[in-house]
C-alpha positions as CSV (number, residue, x, y, z in Angstrom):
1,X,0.7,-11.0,-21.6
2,X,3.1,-13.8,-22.7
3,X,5.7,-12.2,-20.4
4,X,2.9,-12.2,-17.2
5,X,2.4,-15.7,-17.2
6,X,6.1,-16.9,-17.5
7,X,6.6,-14.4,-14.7
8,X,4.8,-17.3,-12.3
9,X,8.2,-19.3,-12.9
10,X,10.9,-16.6,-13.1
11,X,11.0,-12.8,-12.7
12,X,11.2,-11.0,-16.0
13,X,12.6,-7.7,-16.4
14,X,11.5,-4.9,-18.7
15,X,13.2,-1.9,-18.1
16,X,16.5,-0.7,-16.5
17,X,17.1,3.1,-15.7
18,X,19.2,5.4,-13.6
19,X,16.9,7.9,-11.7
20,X,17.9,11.8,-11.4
21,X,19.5,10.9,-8.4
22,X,22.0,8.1,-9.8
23,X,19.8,5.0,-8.2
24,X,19.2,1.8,-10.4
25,X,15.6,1.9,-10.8
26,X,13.8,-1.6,-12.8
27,X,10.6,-2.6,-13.9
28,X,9.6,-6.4,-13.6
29,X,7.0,-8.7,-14.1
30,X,7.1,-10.9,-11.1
31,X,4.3,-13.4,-10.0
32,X,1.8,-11.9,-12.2
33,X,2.4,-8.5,-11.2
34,X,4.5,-5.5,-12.2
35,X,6.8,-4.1,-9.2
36,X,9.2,-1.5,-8.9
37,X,12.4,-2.0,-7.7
38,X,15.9,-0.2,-6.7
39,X,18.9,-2.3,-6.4
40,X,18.3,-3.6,-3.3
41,X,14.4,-3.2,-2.4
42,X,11.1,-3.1,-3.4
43,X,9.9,0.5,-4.1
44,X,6.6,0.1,-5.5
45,X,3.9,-2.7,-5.4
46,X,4.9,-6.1,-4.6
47,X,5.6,-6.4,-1.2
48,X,5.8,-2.5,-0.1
49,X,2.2,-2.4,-1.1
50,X,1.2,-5.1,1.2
51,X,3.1,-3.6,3.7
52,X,1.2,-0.4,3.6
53,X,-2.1,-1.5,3.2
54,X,-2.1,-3.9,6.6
55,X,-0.7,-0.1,8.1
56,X,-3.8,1.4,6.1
57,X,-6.2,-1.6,7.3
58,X,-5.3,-0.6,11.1
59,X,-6.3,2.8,10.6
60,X,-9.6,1.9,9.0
61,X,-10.7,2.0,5.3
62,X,-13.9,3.5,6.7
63,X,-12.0,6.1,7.9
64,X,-10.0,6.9,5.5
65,X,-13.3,7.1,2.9
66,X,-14.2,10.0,4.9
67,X,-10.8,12.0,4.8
68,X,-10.5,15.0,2.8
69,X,-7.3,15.6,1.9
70,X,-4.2,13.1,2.1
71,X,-0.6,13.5,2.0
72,X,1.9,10.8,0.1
73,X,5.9,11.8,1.0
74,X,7.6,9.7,-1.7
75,X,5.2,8.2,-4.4
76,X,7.8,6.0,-6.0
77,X,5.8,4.2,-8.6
78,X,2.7,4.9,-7.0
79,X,1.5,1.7,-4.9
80,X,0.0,3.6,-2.0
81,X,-1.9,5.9,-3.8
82,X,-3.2,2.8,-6.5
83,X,-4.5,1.2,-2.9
84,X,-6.7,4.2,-2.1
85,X,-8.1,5.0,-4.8
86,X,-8.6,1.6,-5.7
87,X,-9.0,-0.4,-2.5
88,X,-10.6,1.7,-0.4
89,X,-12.0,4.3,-2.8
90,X,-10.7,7.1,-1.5
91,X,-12.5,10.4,-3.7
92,X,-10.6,13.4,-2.5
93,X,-7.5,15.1,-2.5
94,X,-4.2,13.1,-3.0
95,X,-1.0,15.0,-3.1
96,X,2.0,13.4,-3.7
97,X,5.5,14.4,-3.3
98,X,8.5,12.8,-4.9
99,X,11.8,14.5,-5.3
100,X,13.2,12.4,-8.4
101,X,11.3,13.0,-11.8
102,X,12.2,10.0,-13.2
103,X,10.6,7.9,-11.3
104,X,7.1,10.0,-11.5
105,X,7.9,9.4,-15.5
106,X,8.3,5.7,-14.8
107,X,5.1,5.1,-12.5
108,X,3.5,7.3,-15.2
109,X,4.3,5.2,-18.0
110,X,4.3,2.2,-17.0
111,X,1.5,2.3,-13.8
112,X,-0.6,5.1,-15.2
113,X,-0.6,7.3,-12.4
114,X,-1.0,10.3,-14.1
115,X,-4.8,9.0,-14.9
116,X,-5.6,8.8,-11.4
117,X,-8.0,12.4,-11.4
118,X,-8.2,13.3,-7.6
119,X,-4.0,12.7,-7.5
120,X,-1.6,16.1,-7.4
121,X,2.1,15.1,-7.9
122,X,4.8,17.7,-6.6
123,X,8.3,17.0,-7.5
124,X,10.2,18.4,-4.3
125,X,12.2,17.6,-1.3
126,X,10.2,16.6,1.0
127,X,11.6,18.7,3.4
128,X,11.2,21.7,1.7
129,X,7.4,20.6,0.8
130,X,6.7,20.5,4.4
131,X,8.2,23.4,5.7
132,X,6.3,25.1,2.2
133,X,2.7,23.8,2.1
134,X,-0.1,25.5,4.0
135,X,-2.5,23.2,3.4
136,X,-3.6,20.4,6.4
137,X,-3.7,17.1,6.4
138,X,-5.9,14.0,7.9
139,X,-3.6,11.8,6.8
140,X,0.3,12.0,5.8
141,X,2.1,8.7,4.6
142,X,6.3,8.9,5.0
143,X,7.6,6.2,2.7
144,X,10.6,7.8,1.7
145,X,14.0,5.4,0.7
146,X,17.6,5.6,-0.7
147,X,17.6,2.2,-1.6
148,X,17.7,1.1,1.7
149,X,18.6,3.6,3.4
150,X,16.1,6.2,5.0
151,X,17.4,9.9,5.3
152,X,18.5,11.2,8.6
153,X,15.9,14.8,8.3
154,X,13.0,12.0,8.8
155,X,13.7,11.3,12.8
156,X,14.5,14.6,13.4
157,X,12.4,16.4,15.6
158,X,12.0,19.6,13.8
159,X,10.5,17.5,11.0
160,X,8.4,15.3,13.3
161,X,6.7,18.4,15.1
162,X,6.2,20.3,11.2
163,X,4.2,16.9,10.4
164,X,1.9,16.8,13.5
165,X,1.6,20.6,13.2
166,X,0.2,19.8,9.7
167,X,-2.4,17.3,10.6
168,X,-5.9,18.0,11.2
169,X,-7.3,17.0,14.6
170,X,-7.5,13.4,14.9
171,X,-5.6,12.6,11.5
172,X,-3.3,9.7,10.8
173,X,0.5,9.7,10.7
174,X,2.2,6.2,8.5
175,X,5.3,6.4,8.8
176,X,7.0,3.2,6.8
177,X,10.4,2.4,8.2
178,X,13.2,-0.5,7.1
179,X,15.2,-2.2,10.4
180,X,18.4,-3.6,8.8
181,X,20.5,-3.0,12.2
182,X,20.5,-2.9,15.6
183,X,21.0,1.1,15.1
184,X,17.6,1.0,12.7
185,X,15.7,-0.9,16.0
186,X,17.4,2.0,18.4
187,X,16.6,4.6,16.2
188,X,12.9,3.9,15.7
189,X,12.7,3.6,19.7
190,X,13.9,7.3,19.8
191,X,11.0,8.1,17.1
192,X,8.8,6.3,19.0
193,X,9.7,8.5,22.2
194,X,10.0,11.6,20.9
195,X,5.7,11.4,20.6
196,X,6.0,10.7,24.8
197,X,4.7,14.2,25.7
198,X,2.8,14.3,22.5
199,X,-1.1,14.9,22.6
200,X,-1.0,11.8,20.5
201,X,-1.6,7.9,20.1
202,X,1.7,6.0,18.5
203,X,0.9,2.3,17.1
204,X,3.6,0.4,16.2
205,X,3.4,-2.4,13.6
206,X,6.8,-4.7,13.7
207,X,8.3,-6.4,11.4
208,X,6.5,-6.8,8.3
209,X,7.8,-8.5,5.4
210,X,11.0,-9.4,8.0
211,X,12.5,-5.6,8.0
212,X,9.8,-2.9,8.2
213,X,8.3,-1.5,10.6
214,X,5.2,0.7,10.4
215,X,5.0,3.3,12.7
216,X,1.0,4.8,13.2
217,X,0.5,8.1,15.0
218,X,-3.1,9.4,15.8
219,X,-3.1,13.2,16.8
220,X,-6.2,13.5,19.4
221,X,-5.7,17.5,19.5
């Protein structure tokens, strides 16, 4: 607790690993709170969960209460899922999906994911998961990051179609993105158009937390 309360003053760091994959991954106690981080961003808690909960907010907890089955592509240490089931009290199926084992240890350890009863983690590409599953969907969260960068397959529109193939009729797309360059801002404006002749609703949110950009799709058929 001792470590908590200086955390107020100055950020205290508990752990330091190298995930699967070669990223820096740390665990610290800052303003009260624990967060995860890589070595340039916020992966979990913190300010990535603020940022997706105003993108959960704008669909409508009320909403989401009544979903059946959700999707989370890249769990990270779990932020997301701790705001449904938490926040919003969200009952039903989670799946998440996270390609690096050693972080699912880490938000297990130190965030007690693997607690959370209605929650299914997959370790898998994403990719593959997608192309796999035959389940559907009402709502799939994207919040996949190398650091800060955001791989390519994820604006691609093989993988955009796949997604809105697996959501149910009137489900939710939140896709979190991170603008660092005018190339991020032109790339998400290609996203964004890619939906044009889409039988769907695009919503964007811009600039939260002064470099992401949620993204909110609504598939009406």
């Amino acid at each position: 607790m001792l470590k908590k309360w200086l955390s107020y003053i100055v950020p205290i760091n508990i752990l330091k690993k190298k995930s699967a994959f070669g990223q820096s991954l740390e665990i610290t106690w800052n303003n009260g709170e624990l967060v995860l981080d890589s070595a340039n961003t916020n992966y979990s808690y913190g300010s990535l969960q603020r940022i997706l909960r105003k993108g959960l907010k704008k669909i409508g907890f009320q909403k989401i209460q009544s979903m059946q089955h959700i999707l989370v592509l890249g769990v990270a240490g779990g932020s997301v899922i701790k705001t449904l089931v938490n926040e919003i009290q969200f009952e039903q199926k989670i799946t998440g999906v996270d390609i690096d084992a050693t972080v699912i240890e880490i938000a297990n350890e130190y965030f007690k994911l693997n607690t959370i009863t209605n929650l299914e983690i997959i370790i898998d590409n994403a990719f593959e998961f997608v192309l796999k599953t035959k389940e559907k969907y009402d709502l799939i969260i994207i919040d996949i990051f190398q650091d800060t960068t955001m791989p390519n397959f994820l604006f691609e529109t093989f993988f955009i179609d796949r997604v809105l193939f697996l959501l149910n009729k009137h489900g939710f797309l939140l896709f979190n993105t991170m603008c660092l360059t005018e190339n991020d801002n032109l790339r998400n404006e290609n996203y964004v158009a890619v939906f044009d002749n889409k039988k769907v609703v695009v919503t964007t949110i811009p600039r939260i937390e002064s470099h992401n950009e949620l993204i909110i799709v609504e598939k009406i058929n």
